[in-house]
N, C-alpha and C positions, 0 to 999 in steps of 0.2 A: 504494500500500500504506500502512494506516494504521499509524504509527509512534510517536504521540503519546505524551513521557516522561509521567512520575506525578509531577503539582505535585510541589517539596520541603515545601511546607505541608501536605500529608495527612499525617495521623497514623497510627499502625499502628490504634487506636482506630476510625478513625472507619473505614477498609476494613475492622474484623470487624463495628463494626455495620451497613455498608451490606450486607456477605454475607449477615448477620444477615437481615435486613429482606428482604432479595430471595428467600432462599431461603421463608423462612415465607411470604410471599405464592404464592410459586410451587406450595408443598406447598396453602394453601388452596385455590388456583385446578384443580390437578389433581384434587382428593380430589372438588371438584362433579364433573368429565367422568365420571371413576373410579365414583364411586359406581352408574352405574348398568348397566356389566357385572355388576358383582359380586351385586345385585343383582337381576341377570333374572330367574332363576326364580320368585323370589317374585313379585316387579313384572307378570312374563308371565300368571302366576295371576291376579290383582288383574284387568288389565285384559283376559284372556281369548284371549291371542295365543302366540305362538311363541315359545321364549325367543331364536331366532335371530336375531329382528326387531330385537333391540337393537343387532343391525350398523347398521342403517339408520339409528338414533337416534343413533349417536355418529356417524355419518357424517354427521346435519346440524347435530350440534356442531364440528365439526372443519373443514365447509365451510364456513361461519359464518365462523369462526377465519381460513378460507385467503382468503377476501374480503377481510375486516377489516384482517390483519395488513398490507398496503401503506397504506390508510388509515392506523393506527394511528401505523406507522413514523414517516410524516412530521406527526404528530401529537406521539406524544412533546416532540419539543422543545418546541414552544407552550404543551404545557400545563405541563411540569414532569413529569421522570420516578416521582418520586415522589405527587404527585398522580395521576399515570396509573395507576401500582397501586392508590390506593385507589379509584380510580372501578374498576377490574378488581374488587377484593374485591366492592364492592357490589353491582356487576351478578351476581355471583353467586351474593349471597343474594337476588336478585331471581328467578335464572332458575330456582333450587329451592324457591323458595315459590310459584312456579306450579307447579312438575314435583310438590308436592305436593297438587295438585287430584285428580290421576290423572283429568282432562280431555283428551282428547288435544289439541284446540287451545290447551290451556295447557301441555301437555307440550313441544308446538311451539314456542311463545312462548318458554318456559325455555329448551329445546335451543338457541337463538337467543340469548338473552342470554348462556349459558356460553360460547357461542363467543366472541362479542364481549369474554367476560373472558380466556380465552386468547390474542386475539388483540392485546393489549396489554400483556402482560405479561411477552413476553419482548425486546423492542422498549426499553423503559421500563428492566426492568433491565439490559440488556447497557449503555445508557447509560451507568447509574452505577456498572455494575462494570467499564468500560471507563474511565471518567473518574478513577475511584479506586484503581482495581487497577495495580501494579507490574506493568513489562512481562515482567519473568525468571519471573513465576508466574502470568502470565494464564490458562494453560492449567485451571494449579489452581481458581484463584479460579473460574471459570467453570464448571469441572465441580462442587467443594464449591456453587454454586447450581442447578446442575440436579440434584445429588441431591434437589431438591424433588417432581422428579418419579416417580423410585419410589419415594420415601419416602412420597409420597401416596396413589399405588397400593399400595405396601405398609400405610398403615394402614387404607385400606377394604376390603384382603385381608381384615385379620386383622381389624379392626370390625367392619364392617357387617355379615358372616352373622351374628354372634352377635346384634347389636343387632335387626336384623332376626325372627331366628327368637323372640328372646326380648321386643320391643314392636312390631314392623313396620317395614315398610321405610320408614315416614315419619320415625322415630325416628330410621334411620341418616345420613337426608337435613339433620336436626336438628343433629347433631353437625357440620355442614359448613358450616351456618349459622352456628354458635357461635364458631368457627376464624376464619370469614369477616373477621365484627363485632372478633374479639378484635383481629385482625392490622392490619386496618387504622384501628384506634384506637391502638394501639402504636408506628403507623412519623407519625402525626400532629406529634408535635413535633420530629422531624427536615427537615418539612419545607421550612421555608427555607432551612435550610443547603445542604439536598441538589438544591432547585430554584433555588438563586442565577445561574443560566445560565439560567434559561426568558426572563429580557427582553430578553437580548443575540438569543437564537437565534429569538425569535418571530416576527422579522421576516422571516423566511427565507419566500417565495412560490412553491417549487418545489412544481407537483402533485403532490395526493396521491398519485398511483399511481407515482412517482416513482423509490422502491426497486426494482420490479418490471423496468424499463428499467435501473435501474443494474445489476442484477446480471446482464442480457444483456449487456451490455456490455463486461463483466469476463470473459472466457475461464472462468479458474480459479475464479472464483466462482460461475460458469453452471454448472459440470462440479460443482464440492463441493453445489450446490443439487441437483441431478436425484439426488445420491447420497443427502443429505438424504429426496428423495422416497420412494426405495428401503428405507432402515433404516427410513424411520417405518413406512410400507405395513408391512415386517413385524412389528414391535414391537409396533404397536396390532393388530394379529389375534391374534396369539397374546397380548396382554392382554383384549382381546374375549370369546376363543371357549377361553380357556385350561379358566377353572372349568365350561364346560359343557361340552366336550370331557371334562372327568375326569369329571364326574357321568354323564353321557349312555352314554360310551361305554367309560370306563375302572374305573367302578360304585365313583366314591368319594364319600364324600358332600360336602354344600354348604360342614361347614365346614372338611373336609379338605381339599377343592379350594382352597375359599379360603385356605386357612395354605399350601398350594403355594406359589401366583400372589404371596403375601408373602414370599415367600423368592425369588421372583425377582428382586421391586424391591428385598427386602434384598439382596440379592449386586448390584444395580444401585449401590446408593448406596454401596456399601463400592468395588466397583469404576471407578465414576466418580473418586473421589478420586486412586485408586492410578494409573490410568491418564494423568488431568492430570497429575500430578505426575512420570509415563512419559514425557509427551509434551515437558513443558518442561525433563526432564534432559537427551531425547534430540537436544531441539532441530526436531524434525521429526516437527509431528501427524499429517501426513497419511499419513506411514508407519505408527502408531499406528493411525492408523483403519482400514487397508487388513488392520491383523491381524486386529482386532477383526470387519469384517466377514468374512475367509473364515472363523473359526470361529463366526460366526452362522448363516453357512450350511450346515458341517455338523453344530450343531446339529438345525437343520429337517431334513435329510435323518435324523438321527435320529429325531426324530418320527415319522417318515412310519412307521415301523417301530413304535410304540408300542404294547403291550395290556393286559390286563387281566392277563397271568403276570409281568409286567415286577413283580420285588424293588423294595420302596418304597425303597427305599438309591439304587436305579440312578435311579428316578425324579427323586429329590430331587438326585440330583449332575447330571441332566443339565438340571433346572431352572435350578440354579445355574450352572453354566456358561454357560448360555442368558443369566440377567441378568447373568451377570459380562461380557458381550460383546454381546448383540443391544439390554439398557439401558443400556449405560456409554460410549457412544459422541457422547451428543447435546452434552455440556459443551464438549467438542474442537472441534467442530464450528459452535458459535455463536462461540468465541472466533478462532477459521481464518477466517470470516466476516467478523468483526467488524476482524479484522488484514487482510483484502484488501479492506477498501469504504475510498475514498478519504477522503482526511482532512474529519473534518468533517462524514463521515455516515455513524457509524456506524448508530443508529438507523435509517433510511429502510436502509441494504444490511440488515441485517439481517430489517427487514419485510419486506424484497422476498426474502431467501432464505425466511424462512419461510413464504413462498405455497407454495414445494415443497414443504416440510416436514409441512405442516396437508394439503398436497395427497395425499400419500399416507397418510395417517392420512384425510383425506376418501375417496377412492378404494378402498381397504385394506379394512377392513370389510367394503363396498358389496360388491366384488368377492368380496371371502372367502363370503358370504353367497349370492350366486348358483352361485359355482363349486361349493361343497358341495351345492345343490340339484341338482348335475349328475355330482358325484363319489358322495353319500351317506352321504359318513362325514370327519367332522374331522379322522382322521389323513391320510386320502389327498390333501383338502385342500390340508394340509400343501405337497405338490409346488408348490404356484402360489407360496409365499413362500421354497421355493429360488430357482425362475427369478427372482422378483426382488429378492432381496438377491443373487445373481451379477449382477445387471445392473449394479447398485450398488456392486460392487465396481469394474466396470469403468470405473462414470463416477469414481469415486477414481483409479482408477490413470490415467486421462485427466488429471484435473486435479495428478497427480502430478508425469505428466511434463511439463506447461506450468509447472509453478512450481520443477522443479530447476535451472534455471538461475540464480534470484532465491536459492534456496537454497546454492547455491554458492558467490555472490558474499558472503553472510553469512560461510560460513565462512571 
């Protein structure tokens, strides 16, 4: 179990701007995948397809991602974590200046390089919010940067229909460009301070795929990974298929769906916060996690019930509750990681849980996407993201009960 204290030489300074830096990266890096749910319908028009199809597109972004991330893992150190974000920013403005050809084999190429920027980016910062972060608020620090992630979904919620309806969807893709460039010209003169460990640790020759076996290894970190698998599978469907499920089926329009799907990742990023900071008073994330998953899942089973009579009040609360619990989950979760990979790795454990993680947001989609072609309708859907965030609960309370004894010795 990784235990490592927080040098006496970090300053409170230099942990708000490394939060800083990690989280702004992380919001760029999401707002490329993000953009192109929100997105579909126009994007589906353009190039003459489905809008459902865009299951399959974030599904070869995200398995991109779920390849990458053991590479990446054990990559981080060598090159410098902060260097490793800025090569993430770039590949991003690489992979939507192809995704604005509206070529499909440049659409391809793109989908491929945003994965490769996800797939380093959360590796790279658990590094240095692991290396800098105080252990009595890790939970926090960790969640305050994955709010990058609905915060990003929430701004191409509320963006890009408008940007879209009002100059096209290349327009919205622009703005994500701009974010990209700005961010990572911004964390540039941090970087020798923040990469002063890459020459010690370069020397390190354990295979790339090296995370993937450590976290087999680890019991409770096998069991927190397949849970990982579970919340993303549902997280990313219901951000996928949320604003065409209201459009489609619930007869609301593009940019009222979209200002929904932004209230989920705002209730995500407000809820991230409150719940690290749940976690590290309670002493015990994973208890924390096991709440958050059973009311994600009856959530969904509310879903399944959704129509067109359903009062906007009930909609909008059960939205919220949905991000305040099915998005505020993932911060707890890379930091519980990062405290079970043996000392000295955390990077590479982290890569290697994140193959789960990207694995079910790979999977997710794919899946949601077929199953609707056999159910016919996105609420009913719905049913396939009960059974697996219950399954996902189950692998939490597995790895619950392997780690209460480590927990008990703490207290």
């Amino acid at each position: 179990m990784n235990t490592e204290p927080l040098s006496s030489a970090v300053s409170r300074s230099t942990v708000i701007a490394v939060v800083a830096a990690t989280t702004a990266a992380q919001v760029a890096a999401v707002m490329g995948s993000s953009a192109f749910p929100v997105i579909a319908p126009a994007l589906a028009v353009n190039l003459g397809v489905e809008p459902s199809l865009v299951g399959y597109q974030v599904s070869l972004i995200y398995g991109t991602a779920m390849a990458g991330s053991p590479f990446m893992g054990n990559l981080v150190p060598r090159w410098g974590a902060c260097r490793a974000m800025q090569v993430g920013l770039i590949t991003t403005v690489l992979g939507l200046l192809l995704a604005m050809t509206a070529s499909f084999a440049a659409l391809l190429a793109g989908s491929i390089l945003l994965g490769l920027s996800l797939s380093v980016m959360q590796p790279a910062s658990a590094h240095l919010l692991f290396r800098f972060s105080p252990p009595e608020n890790r939970n926090l620090i960790f969640s305050i940067k994955q709010t990058g992630i609905p915060l990003g979904w929430a701004l191409m919620g509320a963006i890009a229909p408008a940007v879209t309806i009002a100059l096209g969807w290349r327009w919205a893709l622009g703005v994500v460009v701009m974010a990209s460039l700005a961010t990572a010209a911004a964390i540039q003169p941090q970087r020798a301070a923040w990469d002063d460990d890459r020459r010690a640790l370069a020397a390190d020759r354990r295979g790339l795929l090296a995370g993937v076996g450590l976290v087999w290894r680890y019991p409770a970190l096998r069991w927190l990974s397949l849970m990982s698998f579970c919340f993303a599978f549902v997280q990313l469907c219901f951000a996928t298929f949320g604003v065409t499920m209201l459009v489609q089926e619930i007869g609301y329009s593009l940019v009222a769906a979209g200002f929904l799907l932004s209230l989920v990742f705002a209730a995500g990023v407000t809820a991230r916060i409150l719940w690290g900071w749940v976690a590290d008073s309670a002493g015990d994330s994973l208890l924390v996690l096991v709440v958050l998953g059973l009311v994600m899942v009856i959530c969904c089973i509310v879903l399944t019930l959704l129509s067109g009579a359903w009062p906007a009040w009930a909609l909008i609360l059960l939205f919220v509750v949905f991000g305040a619990t099915g998005v505020a989950w993932n911060g707890i979760f890379i930091a519980e990681a990062a405290r079970l990979a043996p000392p000295g790795q955390v990077s590479p454990a982290v890569g290697g849980a994140m193959v789960w993680n990207f694995g079910g947001v790979l999977f997710g989609p794919a899946v949601f996407a077929l199953t609707y072609k056999l159910v016919g309708s996105y609420t009913g859907t719905f049913w396939l993201l009960v059974l697996v965030g219950a399954s996902g609960c189950a692998f939490l309370a597995t790895a619950f009960a392997l780690t209460r004894p480590a927990r008990a010795m703490a207290d």
